[in-house]
N, C-alpha and C positions, 0 to 999 in steps of 0.2 A: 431927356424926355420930359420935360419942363410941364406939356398937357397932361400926366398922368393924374389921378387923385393922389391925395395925398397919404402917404402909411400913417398907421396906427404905431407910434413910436415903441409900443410895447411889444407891437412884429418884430421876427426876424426878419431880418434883410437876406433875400435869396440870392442876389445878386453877391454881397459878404460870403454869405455860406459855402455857393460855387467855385469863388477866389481861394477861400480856404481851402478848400477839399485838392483844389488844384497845387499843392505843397511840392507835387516832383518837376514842376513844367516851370518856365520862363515867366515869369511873374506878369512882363506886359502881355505874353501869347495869352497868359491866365486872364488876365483883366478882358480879353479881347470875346474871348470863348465863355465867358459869365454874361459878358453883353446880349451877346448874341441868344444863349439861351436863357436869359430873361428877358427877351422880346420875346421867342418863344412861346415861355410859360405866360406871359402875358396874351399872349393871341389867342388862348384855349388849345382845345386839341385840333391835332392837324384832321384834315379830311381823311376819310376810311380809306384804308390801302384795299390793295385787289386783293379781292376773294378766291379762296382757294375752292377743289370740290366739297359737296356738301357732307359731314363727317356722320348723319345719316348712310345706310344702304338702299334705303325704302327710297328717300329723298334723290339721292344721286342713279339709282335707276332711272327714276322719274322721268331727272335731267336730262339724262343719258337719253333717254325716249324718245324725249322733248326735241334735242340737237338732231338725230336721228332724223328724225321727217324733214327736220328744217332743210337737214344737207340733201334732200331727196330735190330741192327744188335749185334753179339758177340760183349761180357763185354770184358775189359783190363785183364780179371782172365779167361777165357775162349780162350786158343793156340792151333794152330794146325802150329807147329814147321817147315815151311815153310817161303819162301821169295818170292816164287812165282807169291802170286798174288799183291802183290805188287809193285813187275819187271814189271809183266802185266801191269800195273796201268800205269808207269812210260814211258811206251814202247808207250803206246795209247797216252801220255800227250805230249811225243816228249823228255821225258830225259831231265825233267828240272833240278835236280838234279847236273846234267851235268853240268849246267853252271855258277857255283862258286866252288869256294874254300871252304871249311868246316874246321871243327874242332871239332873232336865226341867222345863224353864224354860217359862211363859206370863206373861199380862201383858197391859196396852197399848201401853206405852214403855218402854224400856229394855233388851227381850229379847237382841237382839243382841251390844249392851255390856257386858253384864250374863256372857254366855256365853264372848264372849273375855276376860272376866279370870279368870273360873273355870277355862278352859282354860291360860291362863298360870298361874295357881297350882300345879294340878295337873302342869302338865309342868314345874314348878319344881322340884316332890318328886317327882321320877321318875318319871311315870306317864306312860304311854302311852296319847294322847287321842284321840277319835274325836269332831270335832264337826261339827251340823248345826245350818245356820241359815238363815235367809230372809228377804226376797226375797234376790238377786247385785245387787252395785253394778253390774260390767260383763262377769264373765266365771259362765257356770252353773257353771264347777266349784268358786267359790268357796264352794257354799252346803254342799260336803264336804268337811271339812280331815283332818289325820291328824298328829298331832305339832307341832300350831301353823301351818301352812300348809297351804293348797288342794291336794288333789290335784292331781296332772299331768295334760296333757289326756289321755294315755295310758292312765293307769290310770280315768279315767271313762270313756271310751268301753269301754277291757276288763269294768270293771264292768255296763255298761250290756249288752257285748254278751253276759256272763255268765248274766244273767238272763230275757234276751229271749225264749227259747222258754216260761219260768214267766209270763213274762208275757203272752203270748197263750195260754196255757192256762188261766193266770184271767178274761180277756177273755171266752175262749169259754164259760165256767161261771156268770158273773153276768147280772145285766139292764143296768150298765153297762161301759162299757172302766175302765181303771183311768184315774185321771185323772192329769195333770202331773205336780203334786206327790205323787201316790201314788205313782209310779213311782219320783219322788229319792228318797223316804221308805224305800222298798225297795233303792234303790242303796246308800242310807248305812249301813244295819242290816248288810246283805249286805257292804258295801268293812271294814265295824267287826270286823267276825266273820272275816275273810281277814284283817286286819293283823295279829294278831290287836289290838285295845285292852285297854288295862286298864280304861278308865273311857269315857263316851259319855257327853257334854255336846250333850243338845238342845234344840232352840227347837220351841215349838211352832208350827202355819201358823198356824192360826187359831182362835181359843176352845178347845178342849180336849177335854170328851169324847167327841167326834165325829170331834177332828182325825187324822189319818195318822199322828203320829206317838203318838199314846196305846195302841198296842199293847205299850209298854213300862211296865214297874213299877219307875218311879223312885226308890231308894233315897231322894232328896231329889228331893222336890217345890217348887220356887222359883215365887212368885208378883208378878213385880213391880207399879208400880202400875198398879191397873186405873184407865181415865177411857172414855169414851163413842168408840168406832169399830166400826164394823160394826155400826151400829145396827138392821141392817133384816135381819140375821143372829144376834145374840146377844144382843139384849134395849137397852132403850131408857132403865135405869136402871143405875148401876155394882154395883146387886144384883144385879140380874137377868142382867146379863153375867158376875157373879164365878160365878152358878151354872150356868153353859155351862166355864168356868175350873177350878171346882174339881173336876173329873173330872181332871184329871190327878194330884189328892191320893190316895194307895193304901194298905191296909191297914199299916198299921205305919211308915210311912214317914217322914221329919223333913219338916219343912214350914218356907220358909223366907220371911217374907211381910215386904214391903217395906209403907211407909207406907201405907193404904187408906182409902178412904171409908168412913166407918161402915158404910154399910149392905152392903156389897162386905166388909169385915171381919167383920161377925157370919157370912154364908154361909159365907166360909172359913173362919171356926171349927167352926161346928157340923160341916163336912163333914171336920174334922180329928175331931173328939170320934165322929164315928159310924163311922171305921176307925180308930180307936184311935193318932191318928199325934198325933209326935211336934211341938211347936209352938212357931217363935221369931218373934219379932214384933223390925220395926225400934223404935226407941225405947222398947223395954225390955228386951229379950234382949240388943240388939246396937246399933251405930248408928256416927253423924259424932259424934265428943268434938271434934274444933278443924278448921278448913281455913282456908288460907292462899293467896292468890293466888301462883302461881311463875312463873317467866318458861319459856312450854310445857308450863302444867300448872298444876297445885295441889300443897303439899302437906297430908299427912292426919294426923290423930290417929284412928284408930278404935276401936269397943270392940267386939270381938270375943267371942263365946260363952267362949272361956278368959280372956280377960282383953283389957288394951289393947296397939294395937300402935300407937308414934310414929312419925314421919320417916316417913313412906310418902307416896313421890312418885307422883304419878301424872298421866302426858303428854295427860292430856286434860282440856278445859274445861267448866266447869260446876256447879253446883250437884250438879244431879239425877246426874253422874256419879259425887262423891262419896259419894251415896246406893247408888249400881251398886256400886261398888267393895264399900262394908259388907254388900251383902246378899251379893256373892262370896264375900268371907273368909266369912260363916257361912254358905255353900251347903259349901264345901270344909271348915270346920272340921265342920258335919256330917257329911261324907261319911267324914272320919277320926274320928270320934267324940268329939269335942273336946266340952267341958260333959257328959259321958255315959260313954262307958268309958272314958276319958282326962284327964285332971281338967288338964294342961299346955297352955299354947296352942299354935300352930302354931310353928315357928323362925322367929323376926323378920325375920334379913338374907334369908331364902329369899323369905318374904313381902314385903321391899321389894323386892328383884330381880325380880320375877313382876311387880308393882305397876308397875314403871319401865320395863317392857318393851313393856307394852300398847299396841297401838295400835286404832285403834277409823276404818277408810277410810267417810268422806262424814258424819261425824259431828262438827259443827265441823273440819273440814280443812282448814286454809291449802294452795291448791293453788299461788299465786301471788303475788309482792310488788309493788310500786309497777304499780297500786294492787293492796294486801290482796284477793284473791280467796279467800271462804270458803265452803266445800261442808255444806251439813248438811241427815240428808233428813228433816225433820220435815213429816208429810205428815197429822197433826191439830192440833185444838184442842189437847188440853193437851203436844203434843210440839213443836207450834208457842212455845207461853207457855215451855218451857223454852229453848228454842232463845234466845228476845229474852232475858229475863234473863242467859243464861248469854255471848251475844256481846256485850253493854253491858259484865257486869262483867269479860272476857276480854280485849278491844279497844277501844282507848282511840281510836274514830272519831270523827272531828269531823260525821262524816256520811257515813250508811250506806245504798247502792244494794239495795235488792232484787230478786232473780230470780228469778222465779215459776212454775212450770209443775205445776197439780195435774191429780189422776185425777178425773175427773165424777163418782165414785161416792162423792165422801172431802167432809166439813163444810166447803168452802172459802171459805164466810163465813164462818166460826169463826175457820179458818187465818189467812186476810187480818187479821182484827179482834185477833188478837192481832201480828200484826206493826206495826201499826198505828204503834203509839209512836216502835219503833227505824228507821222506817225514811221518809227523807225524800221516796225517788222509789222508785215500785216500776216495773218491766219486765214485763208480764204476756208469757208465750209457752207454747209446748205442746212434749211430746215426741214421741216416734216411736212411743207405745204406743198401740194399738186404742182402749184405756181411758183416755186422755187428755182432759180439758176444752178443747174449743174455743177461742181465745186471744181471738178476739171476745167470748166468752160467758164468759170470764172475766173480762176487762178489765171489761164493764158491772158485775160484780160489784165491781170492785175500786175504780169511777167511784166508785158507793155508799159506800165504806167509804172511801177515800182523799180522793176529790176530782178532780175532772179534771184539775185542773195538777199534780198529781204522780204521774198513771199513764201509761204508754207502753205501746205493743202493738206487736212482734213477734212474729209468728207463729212464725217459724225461731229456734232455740236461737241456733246462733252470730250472728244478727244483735244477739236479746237480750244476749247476754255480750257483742257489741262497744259495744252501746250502754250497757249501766250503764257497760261499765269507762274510755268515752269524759264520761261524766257523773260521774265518780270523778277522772278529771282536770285537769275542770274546775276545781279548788279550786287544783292548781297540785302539785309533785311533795311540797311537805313539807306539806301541808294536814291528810292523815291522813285522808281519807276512804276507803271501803272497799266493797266487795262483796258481798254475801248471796246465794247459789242455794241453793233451798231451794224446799217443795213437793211433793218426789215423791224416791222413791230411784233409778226411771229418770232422772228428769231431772239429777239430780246424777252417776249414771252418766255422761250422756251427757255431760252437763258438763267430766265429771274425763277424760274420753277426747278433748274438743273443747283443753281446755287443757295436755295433753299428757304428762297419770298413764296410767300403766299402756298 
């Protein structure tokens, strides 16, 4: 790390200290695991983990109150393929939306991940961040942060209660109530305009020019990869989904488009070429130059729209994360005009410290050790396929337990058929959501695709988690077998709350 400043020779060296401390271990594993977390300590603190309830009673009634009305209106699974009343919403609020600069992410996989690094970059170089994303792992205010962590429960309910006479005023003007997610959509726009933000990093809900949050005109338009979900919503080919998608691309705009199916790639070009927006594509504008297995991460070589940036660590696992990461750096080097009015790349140490800082909750998450318990919510086909590749080449299991709970409405023969490989006994069970698959009626699914000697059914989460992690024991305590929940991002909520995160 050759760019660092240089020590004050009178310091200790942390990186010495970690080595030493490391006196029972393997002297090169020690040298391995000092690196790493002195990248680390070097990157600052990682981004805010998920917030638990609020340890007020006053406070957590509030919430309680708060979530109450919310569920009174249409679920995130319940469309009615308008922007209308959302405009409404916006029109009554005074267009706060209007007043920042954004940056709005769609996709099939990767939206989430993809959003806190751009959030970390940006609040790297001083900018004050306004993001939104979806679903919450386990607390609703997660899905509105402000400077790199979730609002307070305080400030959502004040927001929420802010708004609430605009919102039965639009209620009363339409032919529907505004629905769930229209209301966060209006909270976030609304809490971005009060902080005030400099910049508003958003996730789209669902497909894009229809979605709640495409009332805005995103400076950079981000597209990560599209692959087949919500089929029976946005088209049944990755064409025909990329053009429900590419409504969030706007007149003049940069476009920042991760790897794609051909035929998902020609739609979003043409719909770049016909508002005249500006166009970077991964593996030619931008991309992975080298990545390297790190012990809590990878590290990166990327090639960014100004040029390359080396040493960039980053604390999460995976393939397709290092792909997240490159389409970040050229979301934010577009948003500062990098390749275009600024010919220099971004500052390197700023972009490794952003990079190191990241954290990314229920997304490969070691929640637990002996045995390895890992949270990740891959909840289709191809987020499922990345999930297996990305925990084989991450976790060196001799044998790895799967915990299963999907939504009845998601591919979960697809799901199952790509776990298929990594994983020797799977736990079928269900969560607490309306929308949840039956544990019976998934298990027969899972008969099919596994085999009957290697599937179990619990119906209750916690008896699932006691049974992989009693089947994870079995090998004995250095065996190195390990844990998978995965399935649903409730389920790993629930999970991460059952094992005692947040």
């Amino acid at each position: 790390m050759s760019d660092l400043p240089p020590r004050d020779p009178n310091e200790s060296d942390p990186f010495e200290e970690i080595v030493e401390a490391e006196t029972t271990r393997d002297p090169d594993l020690a040298v391995i695991e000092a690196g790493s977390r002195t990248l680390r300590t070097q990157g600052g603190q990682p981004q805010a983990d998920v917030p638990g309830r609020p340890a007020d009673p006053e406070v957590d009634r509030a919430l309680r109150e708060v979530e109450a009305e919310l569920a009174t209106r249409w679920g995130e699974t319940k469309l009615e393929p308008s922007v209308s009343r959302i405009a409404a919403l916006m029109d009554v609020l005074g267009e706060p939306q209007r007043s920042y600069p954004s940056i709005h992410i769609t996709g099939t996989n990767g939206k989430t991940s993809t959003a806190r690094m751009i959030e970390a970059l940006l609040g790297a170089f001083e900018l004050r961040t306004g993001r939104y994303t979806s679903p919450h792992v386990q607390s609703i205010t997660e899905r509105i942060s402000l400077d790199g962590a979730p609002v307070s429960a305080e400030r959502f309910i004040e927001t929420y209660q802010d708004i609430k006479a605009y919102l039965e005023m639009v209620d009363a003007s339409q032919e529907y109530r505004l629905s769930f997610f229209e209301v966060l959509t209006g909270m976030a726009y609304a809490a971005f305009a009060d902080a005030p933000v400099d910049v508003a990093v958003v996730e789209v809900g669902m497909g894009g020019s229809w979605d709640a949050t495409n009332v805005i005109d995103g400076d950079v338009a981000v597209v990560t990869p599209i692959d087949l979900d919500h089929t029976d919503r946005l088209g049944a080919t990755p064409g025909e989904i990329a053009e429900e998608k590419a409504g969030i691309i706007k007149q003049d705009a940069t476009v920042i488009l991760a790897q794609q199916p051909v035929d998902a790639a020609q739609v979003l070009l043409k719909k770049a070429v016909e508002v005249d927006a500006t166009v970077a594509r991964e593996g030619l504008e931008f991309g992975v130059v080298a990545r390297q297995i790190a012990v809590g991460g990878q590290l990166l070589t990327l090639r960014g729209l100004g040029g390359e940036y080396d040493n960039v660590y980053l604390p999460l696992h995976g393939p397709y994360q290092a792909h997240n990461a490159a389409v970040a750096l050229a979301a934010v080097e577009a948003f500062f005009g990098v390749g275009s009015q600024r010919p220099e790349p971004l500052d390197i140490d700023t972009v490794r410290k952003a990079f190191a800082a990241v954290s990314s909750p229920g997304r490969l998450e070691v929640v637990r050790r002996s045995p390895t318990v890992v949270l990740d919510a891959a909840h289709n086909p191809a987020g499922a396929r990345a999930t297996a590749e990305a925990v084989s080449e991450a976790f060196d299991f001799s044998r790895l337990i799967g915990v299963v709970g999907a939504s009845a409405d998601k591919n979960v023969r697809g799901l199952l058929e790509a776990f298929e490989p990594v994983f020797a006994e799977v736990v079928v069970t269900q969560n607490s959501s309306h929308r949840a698959m039956d544990a019976d009626e998934l298990a027969a699914i899972a008969v099919e695709v596994f085999g009957e000697e290697r599937v179990q059914v619990e119906p209750r989460l916690p008896d699932a988690l006691e049974a992989a992690i009693t089947l994870a024991e079995e090998e004995g305590e250095y065996a190195g077998a390990g844990v998978l929940v995965t399935g649903s991002v409730i389920t790993v909520g629930e999970a991460r709350l059952l094992l005692g995160k947040g």
